[in-house]
Structure formats: structure tokens, C-alpha cells
C-alpha positions as CSV (number, residue, x, y, z in Angstrom):
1,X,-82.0,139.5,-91.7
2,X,-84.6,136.9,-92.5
3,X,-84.5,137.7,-96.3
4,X,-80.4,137.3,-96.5
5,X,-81.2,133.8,-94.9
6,X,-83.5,133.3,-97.3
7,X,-80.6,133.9,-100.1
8,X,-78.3,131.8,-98.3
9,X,-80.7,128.7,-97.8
10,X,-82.1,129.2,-101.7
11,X,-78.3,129.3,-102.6
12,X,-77.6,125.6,-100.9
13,X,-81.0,124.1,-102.7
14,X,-78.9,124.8,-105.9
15,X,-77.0,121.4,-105.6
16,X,-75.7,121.5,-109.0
17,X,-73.9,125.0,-108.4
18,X,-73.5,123.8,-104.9
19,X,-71.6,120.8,-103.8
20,X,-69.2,119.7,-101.2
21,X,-67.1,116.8,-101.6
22,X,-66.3,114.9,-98.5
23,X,-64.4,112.1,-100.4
24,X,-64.1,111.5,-104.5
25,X,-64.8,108.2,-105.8
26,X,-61.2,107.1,-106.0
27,X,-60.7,107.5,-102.1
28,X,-64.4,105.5,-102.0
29,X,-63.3,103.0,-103.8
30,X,-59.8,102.1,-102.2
31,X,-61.2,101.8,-98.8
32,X,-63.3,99.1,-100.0
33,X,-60.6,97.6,-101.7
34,X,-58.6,98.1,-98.8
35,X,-60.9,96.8,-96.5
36,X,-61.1,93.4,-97.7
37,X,-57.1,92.8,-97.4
38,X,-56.8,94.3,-94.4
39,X,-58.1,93.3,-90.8
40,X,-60.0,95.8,-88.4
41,X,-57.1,95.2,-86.1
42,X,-54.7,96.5,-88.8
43,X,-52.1,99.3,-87.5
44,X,-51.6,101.8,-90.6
45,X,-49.0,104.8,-90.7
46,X,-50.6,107.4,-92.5
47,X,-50.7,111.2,-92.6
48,X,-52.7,112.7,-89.7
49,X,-55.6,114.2,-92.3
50,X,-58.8,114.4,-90.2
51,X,-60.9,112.9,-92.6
52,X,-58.1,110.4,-94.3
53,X,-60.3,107.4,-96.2
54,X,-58.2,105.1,-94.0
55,X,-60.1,105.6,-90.6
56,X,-62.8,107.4,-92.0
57,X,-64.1,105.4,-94.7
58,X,-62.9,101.5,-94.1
59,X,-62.6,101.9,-89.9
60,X,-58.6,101.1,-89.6
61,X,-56.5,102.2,-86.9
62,X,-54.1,104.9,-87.4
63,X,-51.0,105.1,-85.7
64,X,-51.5,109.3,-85.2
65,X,-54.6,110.3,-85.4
66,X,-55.4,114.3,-86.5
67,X,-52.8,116.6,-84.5
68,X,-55.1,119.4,-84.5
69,X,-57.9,117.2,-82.2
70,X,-55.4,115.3,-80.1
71,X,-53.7,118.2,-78.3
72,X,-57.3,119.5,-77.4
73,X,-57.1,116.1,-75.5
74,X,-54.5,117.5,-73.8
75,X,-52.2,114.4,-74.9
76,X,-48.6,114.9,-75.8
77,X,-48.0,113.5,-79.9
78,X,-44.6,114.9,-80.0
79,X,-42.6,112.3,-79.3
80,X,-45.1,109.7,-81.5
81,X,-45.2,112.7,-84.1
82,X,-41.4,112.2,-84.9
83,X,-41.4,108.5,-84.6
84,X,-44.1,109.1,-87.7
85,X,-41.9,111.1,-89.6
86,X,-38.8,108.5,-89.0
87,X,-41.1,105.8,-89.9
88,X,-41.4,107.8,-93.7
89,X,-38.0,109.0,-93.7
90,X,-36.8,105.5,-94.0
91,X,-33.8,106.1,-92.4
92,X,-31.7,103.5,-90.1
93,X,-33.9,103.0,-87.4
94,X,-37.2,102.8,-89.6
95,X,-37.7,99.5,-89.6
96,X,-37.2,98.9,-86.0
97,X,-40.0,101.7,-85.3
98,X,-42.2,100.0,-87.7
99,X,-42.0,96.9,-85.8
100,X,-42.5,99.0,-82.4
101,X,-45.8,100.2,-83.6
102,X,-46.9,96.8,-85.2
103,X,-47.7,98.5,-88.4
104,X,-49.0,96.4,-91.0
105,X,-50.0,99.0,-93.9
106,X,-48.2,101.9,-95.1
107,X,-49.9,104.5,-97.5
108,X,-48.0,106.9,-98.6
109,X,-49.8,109.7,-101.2
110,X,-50.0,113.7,-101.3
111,X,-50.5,114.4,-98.0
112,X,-47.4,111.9,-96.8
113,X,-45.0,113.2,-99.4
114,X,-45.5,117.2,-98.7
115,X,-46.3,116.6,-94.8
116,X,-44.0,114.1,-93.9
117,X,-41.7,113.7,-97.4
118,X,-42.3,109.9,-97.1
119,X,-39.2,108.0,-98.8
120,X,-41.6,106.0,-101.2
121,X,-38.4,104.6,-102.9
122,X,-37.5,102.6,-99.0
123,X,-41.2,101.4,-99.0
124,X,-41.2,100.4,-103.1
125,X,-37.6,98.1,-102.0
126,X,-38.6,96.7,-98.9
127,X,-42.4,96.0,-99.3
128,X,-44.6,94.7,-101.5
129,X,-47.1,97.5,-102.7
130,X,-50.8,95.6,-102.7
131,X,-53.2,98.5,-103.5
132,X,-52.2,101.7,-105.8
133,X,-54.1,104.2,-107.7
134,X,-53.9,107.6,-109.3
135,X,-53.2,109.4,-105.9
136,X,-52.1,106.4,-103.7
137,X,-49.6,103.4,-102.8
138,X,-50.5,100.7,-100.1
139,X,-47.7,98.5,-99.1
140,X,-47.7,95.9,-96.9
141,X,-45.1,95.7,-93.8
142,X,-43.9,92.5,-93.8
143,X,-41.5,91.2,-91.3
């Protein structure tokens, strides 16, 4: 036993085999962008990714948080789990559930399009987008 620990902690010392990325440097470097046109105050819909650069990296608010810890709260998300996926459906009562939630910043990426098939073509007609890179679009909900 104490020599297969001894492979396993001589395996980890070999960062340059070894690595494991929490965020790249594109996710880094929106958040910082993001942070200085946004306030901490700042409601944003978002996917529910438990490490999403948005809360994690420049300290927004979210308007769901990771499913997968708020039910071991014991809270119910349904209800506010399908106002989410209205919000990014843009459908006829989007905009009023936008304005419900007071969100201010929608980012839509990946995650949004294959978890919640965000309708980035309501956002692009509505809103005007004010951060963008290779994986994501930040709009800004204007009222």
C-alpha cells in the first residue's frame, strides 16, 4: 500500500504530464473584462455550471445557481428552473420574466445553447451584445 501511494503522489509531481484546468485563459480573461462593466449587484442568467466564470471568477450573482447543490439544500428550483429556460427560449413572455428577475446580463455560450437551447438570435435583436469571444456572447438587458 504505501509504495502504490508513492506512484500516485510521484505521478502528480509530474506537472507537465499532469495538469488540471480549472478555467482557460479565455474564461480568465472575460471575467475581468466583465467585471469592470458590470456592478457586483448585477443579476446575470446563465447556465447553472458549478464553476461558471461568472460567479466564480468575477463574484456576480446568478439567477440559478448549480442544480446539483441547491436541492441538497432542500430548496425547490423547479419552478425558477423553467422561468430560466423561458428566459433563453425567448418566447412571448421572455421579456416580462427578464424584468421579474431584474436581470441585467445575459451570457449565452456552450453550456446555454446544449442545456437550455438559448435563442441567441432573440438576445442578438433585442440587446446590445457588450462582451464576446471565441466561446461566449454578453448582452446587456436593457429596458
Amino acid at each position: 500500500m504505501t509504495f502504490s501511494g508513492f506512484i500516485d503522489l510521484w505521478r502528480l509531481t509530474k506537472t507537465d504530464k499532469t495538469s488540471i484546468l480549472m478555467w482557460p485563459n479565455s474564461d480568465i480573461q472575460i471575467a475581468e473584462e466583465f467585471k469592470k462593466i458590470s456592478q457586483p449587484t448585477n443579476r446575470v442568467l446563465t447556465s447553472d455550471k458549478h464553476n461558471h466564470w461568472v460567479s466564480a471568477l468575477a463574484g456576480r450573482q446568478l439567477i440559478q445557481g448549480f442544480r446539483g447543490w441547491i436541492w441538497t439544500e432542500g430548496l425547490d428550483y423547479w419552478p425558477l428552473e423553467q422561468d430560466v429556460r423561458k428566459m433563453f427560449a425567448g418566447e412571448e413572455f421572455s421579456l416580462e420574466l427578464l424584468k421579474k428577475y431584474n436581470v441585467r446580463f445575459v451570457v449565452i455560450g456552450y453550456q446555454e445553447r446544449r442545456d437550455y437551447q438559448a435563442n441567441e438570435v432573440f438576445f442578438q435583436s433585442r440587446f446590445p451584445k457588450v462582451l464576446r469571444n471565441d466561446e461566449y456572447n454578453v448582452y446587456k438587458i436593457t429596458n
